[in-house]
KEKE-3310 file (N, C-alpha, C; in steps of 0.2 Angstrom, whole numbers, plus 5000, padded with zeros to 4 digits):
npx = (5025:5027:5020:5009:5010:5022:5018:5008:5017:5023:5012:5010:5023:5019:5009:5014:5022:5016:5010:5021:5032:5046:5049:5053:5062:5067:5058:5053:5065:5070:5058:5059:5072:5066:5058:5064:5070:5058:5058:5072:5067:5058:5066:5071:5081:5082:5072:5075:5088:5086:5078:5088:5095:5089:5087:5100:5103:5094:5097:5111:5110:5100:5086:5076:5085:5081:5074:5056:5055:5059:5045:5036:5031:5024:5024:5012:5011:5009:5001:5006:5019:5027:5024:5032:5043:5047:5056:5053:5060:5061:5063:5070:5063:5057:5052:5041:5041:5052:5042:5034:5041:5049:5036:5031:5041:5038:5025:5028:5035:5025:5017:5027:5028:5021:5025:5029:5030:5042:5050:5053:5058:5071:5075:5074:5084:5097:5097:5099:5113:5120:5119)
npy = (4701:4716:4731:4736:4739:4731:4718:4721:4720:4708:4700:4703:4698:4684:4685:4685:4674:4664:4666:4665:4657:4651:4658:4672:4680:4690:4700:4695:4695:4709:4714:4709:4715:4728:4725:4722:4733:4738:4727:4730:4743:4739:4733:4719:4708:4694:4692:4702:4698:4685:4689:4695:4684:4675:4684:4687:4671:4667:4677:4671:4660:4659:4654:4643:4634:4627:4615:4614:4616:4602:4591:4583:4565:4558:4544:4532:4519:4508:4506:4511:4519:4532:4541:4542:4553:4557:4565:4572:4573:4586:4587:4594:4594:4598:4612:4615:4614:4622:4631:4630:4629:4643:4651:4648:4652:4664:4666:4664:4675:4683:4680:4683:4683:4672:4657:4645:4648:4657:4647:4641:4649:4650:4638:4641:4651:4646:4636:4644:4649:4637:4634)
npz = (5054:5061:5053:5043:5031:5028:5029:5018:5008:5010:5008:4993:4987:4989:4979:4967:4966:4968:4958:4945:4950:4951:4941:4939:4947:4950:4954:4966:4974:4971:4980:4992:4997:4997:5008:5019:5027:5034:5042:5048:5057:5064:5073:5073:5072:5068:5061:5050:5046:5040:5029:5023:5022:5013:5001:4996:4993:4983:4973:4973:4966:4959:4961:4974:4986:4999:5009:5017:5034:5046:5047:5061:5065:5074:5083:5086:5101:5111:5127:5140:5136:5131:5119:5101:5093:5079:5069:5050:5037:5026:5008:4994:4977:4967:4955:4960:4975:4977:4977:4988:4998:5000:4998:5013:5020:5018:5022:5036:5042:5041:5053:5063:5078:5083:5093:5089:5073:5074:5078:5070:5059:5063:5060:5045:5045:5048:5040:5028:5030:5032:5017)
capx = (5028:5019:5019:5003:5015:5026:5012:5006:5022:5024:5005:5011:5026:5016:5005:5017:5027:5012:5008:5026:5033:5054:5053:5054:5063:5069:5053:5054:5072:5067:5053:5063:5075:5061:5055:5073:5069:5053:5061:5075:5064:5052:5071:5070:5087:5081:5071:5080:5095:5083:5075:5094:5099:5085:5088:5108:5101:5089:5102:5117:5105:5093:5083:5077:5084:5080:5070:5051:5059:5059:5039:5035:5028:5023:5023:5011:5015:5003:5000:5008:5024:5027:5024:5040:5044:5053:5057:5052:5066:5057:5069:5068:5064:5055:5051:5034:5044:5055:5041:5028:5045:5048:5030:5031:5044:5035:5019:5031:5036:5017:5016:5034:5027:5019:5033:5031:5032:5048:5056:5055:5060:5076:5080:5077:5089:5101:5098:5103:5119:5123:5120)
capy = (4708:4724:4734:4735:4742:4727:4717:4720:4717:4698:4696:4703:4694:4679:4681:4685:4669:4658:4666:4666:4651:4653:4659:4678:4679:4697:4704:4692:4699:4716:4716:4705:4721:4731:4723:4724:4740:4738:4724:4734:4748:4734:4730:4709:4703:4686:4693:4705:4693:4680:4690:4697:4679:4675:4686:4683:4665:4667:4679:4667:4654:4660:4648:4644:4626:4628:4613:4614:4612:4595:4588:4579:4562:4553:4536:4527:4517:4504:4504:4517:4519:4537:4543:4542:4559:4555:4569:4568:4577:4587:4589:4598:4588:4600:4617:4616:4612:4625:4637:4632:4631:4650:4655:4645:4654:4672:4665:4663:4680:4687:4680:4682:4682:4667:4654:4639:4650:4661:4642:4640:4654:4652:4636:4643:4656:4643:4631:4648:4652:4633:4631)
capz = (5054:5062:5049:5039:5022:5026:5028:5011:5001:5009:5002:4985:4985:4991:4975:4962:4969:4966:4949:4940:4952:4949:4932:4936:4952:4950:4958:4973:4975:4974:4984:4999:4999:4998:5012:5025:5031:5038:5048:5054:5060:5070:5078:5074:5070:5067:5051:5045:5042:5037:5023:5020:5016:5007:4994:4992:4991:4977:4969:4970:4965:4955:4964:4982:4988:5005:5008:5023:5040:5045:5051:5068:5066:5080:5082:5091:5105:5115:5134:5146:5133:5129:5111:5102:5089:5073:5065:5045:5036:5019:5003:4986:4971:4960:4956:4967:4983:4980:4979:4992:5005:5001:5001:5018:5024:5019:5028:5043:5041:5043:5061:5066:5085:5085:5095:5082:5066:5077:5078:5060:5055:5066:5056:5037:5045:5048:5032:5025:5032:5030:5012)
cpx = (5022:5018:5013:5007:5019:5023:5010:5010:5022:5020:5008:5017:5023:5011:5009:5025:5023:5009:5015:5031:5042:5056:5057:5055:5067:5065:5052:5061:5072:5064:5057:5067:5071:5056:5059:5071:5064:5056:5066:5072:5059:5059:5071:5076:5087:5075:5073:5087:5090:5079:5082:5098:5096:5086:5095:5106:5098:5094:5107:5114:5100:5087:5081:5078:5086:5073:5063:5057:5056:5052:5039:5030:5028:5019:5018:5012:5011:5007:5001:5015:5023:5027:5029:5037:5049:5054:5057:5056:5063:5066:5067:5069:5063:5053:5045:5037:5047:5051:5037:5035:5044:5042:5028:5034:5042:5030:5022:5032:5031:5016:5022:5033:5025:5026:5034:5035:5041:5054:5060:5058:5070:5080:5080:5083:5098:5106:5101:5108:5123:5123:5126)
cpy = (4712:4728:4732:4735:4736:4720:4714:4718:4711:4698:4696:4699:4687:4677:4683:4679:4662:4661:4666:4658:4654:4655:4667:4678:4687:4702:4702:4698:4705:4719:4714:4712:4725:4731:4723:4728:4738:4732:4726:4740:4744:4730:4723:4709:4699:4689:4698:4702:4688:4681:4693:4688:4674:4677:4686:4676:4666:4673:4675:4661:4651:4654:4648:4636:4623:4624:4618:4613:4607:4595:4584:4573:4558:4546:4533:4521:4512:4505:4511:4520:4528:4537:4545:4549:4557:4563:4567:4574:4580:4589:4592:4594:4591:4609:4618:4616:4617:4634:4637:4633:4641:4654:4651:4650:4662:4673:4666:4672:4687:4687:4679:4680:4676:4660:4647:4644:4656:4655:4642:4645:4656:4645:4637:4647:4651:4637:4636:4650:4644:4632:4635)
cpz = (5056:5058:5043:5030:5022:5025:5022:5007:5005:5007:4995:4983:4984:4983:4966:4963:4966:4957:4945:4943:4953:4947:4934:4945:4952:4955:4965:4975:4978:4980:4995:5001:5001:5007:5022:5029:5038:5045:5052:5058:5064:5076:5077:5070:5066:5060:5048:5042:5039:5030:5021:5014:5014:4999:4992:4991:4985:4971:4968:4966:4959:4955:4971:4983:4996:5005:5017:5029:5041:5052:5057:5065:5072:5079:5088:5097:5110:5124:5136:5142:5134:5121:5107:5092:5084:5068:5054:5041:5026:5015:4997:4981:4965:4962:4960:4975:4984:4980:4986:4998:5005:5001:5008:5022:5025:5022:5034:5047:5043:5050:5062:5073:5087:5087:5088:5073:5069:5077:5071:5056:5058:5060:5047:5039:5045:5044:5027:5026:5032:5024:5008)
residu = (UNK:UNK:UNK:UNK:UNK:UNK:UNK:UNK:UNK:UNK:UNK:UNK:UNK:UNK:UNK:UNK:UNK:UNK:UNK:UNK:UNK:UNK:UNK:UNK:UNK:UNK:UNK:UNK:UNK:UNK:UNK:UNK:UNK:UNK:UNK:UNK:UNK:UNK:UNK:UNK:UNK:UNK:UNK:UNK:UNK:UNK:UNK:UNK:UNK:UNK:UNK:UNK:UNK:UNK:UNK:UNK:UNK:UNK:UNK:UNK:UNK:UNK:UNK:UNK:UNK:UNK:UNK:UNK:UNK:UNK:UNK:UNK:UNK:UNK:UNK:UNK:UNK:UNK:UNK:UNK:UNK:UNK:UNK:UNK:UNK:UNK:UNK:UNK:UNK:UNK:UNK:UNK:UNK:UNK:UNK:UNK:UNK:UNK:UNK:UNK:UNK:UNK:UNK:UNK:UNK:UNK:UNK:UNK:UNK:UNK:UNK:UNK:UNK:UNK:UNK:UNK:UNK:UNK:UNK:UNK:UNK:UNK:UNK:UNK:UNK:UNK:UNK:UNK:UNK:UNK:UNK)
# end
């Protein structure tokens, strides 16, 4: 995000995410709406729907069960082979999973520009419009 004010509330959300965990999801909620604007006046589509169905998530939900995107391991490969890419597919098992994915997704948030964290951000948008 450009905004320095917008900025600041994903940190705060970010540290009232890691201090209450799921319990008190009202203030995430808020704040994510709270948050909307500043993306629609930076013109980004792709986060302003993404923090849109975020927060209907965690409101139908009371929960986030939107696992990490899925990791790249690479398989070693002897000789002249090319290095083969398995994709490692993360899941949600416990309440730590389903915070550090959401405070994953609000770090992404911070450097929207960067092309890796703009991919990522393209499939929580899409794990949310599928689940």
């Amino acid at each position: 995000m450009e905004s320095i004010e917008g900025n600041k509330l994903i940190v705060k959300l970010q540290k009232d995410l890691a201090k209450n965990g799921m319990k008190k999801l009202d203030g995430i909620i808020d704040g994510l709406k709270e948050l909307r604007p500043f993306a629609l006046e930076e013109q980004d589509p792709t986060l302003t729907k993404v923090i849109r169905l975020t927060y209907e998530h965690l409101e139908a939900n009371n929960t986030f069960n939107i696992p990490l995107p899925a990791d790249e391991a690479i398989t070693e490969t002897e000789g002249d082979e090319e290095a083969e890419v398995e994709l490692i597919q993360n899941e949600i098992e416990s309440d730590e999973d389903r915070v550090e994915s959401l405070d994953y997704l609000l770090s992404l948030m911070l450097d929207r520009n960067n092309p890796t964290n703009r991919q990522e951000m393209f499939e929580y948008r899409d794990a949310l419009k599928a689940y």
